[in-house]
N, C-alpha and C positions, 0 to 999 in steps of 0.2 A: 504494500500500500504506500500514496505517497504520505508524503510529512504531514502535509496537511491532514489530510487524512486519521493518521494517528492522534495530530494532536485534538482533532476534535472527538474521537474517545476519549481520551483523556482529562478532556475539559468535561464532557459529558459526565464519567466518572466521578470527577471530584465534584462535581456539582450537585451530584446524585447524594453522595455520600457526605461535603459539609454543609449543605443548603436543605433541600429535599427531607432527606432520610430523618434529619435532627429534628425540625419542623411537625413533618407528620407523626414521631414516635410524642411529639410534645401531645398533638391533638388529641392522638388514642389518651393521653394521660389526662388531659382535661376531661374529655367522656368520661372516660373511664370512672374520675371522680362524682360524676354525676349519678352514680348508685348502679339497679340492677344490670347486669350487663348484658343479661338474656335479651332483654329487649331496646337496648340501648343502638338505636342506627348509625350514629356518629362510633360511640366505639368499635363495631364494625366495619365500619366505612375505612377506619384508618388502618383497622389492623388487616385489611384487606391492599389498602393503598401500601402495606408497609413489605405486606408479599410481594407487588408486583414491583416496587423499587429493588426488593434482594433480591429478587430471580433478574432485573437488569443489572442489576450490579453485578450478577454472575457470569452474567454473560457479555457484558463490557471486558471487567478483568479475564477471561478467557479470550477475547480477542485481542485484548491487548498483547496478552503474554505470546500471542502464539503469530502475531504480527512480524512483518519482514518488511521494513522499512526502507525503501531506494527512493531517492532522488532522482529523477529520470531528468532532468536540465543538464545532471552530469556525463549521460551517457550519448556515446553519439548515436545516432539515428540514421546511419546508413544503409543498417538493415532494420527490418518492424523488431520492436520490443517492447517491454512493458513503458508504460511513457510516452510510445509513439502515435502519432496524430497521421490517420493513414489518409489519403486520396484514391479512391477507388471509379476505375470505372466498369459495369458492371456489364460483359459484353454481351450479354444475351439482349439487354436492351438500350443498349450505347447509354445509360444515364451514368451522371458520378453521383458515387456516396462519400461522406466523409464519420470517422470512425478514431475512438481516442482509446486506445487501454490502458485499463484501470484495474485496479484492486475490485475484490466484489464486493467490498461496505462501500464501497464509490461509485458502482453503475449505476448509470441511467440512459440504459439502451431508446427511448423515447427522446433523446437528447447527441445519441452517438457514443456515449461514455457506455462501454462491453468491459466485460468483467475477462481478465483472461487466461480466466477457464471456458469461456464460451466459445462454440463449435467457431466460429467465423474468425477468433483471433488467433487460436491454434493453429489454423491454416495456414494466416498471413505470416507469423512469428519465424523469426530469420529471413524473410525475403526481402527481395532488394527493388528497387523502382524498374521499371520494366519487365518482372519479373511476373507469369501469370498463373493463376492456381485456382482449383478447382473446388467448392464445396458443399459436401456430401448431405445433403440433407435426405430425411426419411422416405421423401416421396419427390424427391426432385434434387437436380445439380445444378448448382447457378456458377458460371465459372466471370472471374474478376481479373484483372491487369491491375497493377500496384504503380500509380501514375506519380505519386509523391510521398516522401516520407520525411515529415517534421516533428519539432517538438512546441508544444502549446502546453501551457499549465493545464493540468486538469480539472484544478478548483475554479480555473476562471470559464469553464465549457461548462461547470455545474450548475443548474437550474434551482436544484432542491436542497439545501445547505440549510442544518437544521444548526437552532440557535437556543439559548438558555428556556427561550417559554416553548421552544417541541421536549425540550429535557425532562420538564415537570408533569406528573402524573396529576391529571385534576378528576 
């Protein structure tokens, strides 16, 4: 994944854990204090908000740890890799597509951002500009020429960048 990319787990993370998490353990306490608990809707409400903060929080921290972090500005772009911003043109119907790979907490194939593990980056992955390749889908073969390969931020092709208020569980 790029930088960016991690660091907004991580911000996510910590936000989770000294913002969020403190917050709503407070709210279950003030229900809480409010007497029987069987039928108490707020202390329910939190102690259910407080599940779904630690099952993200587990799942933050396991991506974080298990993340591989490149810079793709540093790498050249001669051949497609992860980082590369491809130009495709698509011969079966002379159009061009254009196509960025990314880590998968950062796709947004509706945007061009491919996760690459996905069939279409696989393919491209080591080729060179003039270079054409073929691929294999379940019921059909679309075969592509690799017309340009550069580097473009990926944060800045992202549409969907989520921010401190997608963080909060309401």
């Amino acid at each position: 994944m790029s930088i960016e990319g991690y660091d907004l787990l991580v911000e996510e993370f910590k936000f989770l854990v000294e913002v969020e998490k403190p917050k709503t353990a407070e709210e279950k306490l003030v229900a809480a204090a409010q007497g029987d608990r069987s039928e108490n809707a707020d202390y329910h409400a939190a102690k259910e908000k407080l599940r779904f903060i630690d099952k993200r929080l587990f799942y933050l921290n396991s991506m974080i740890q298990k993340s591989q972090i490149i810079d793709p500005s540093l790498n050249p772009h001669a051949k497609v890799r992860f980082g590369s911003s491809v130009k495709l043109l698509n011969i079966d119907t002379d159009e061009e597509e254009f196509y960025t790979i990314c880590g998968v907490l950062e796709a947004e194939p509706e945007n061009g951002l491919i996760s690459i593990h996905s069939p279409l980056a696989c393919a491209m992955l080591g080729k060179c500009e003039g270079e054409d390749f073929v691929l294999k889908l379940p019921h059909a073969k679309k075969e592509y020429e690799i017309e340009k390969i550069y580097y473009k931020n990926i944060f800045s092709l992202k549409k969907n960048i989520r921010t401190k208020k997608d963080f909060s569980f309401h």
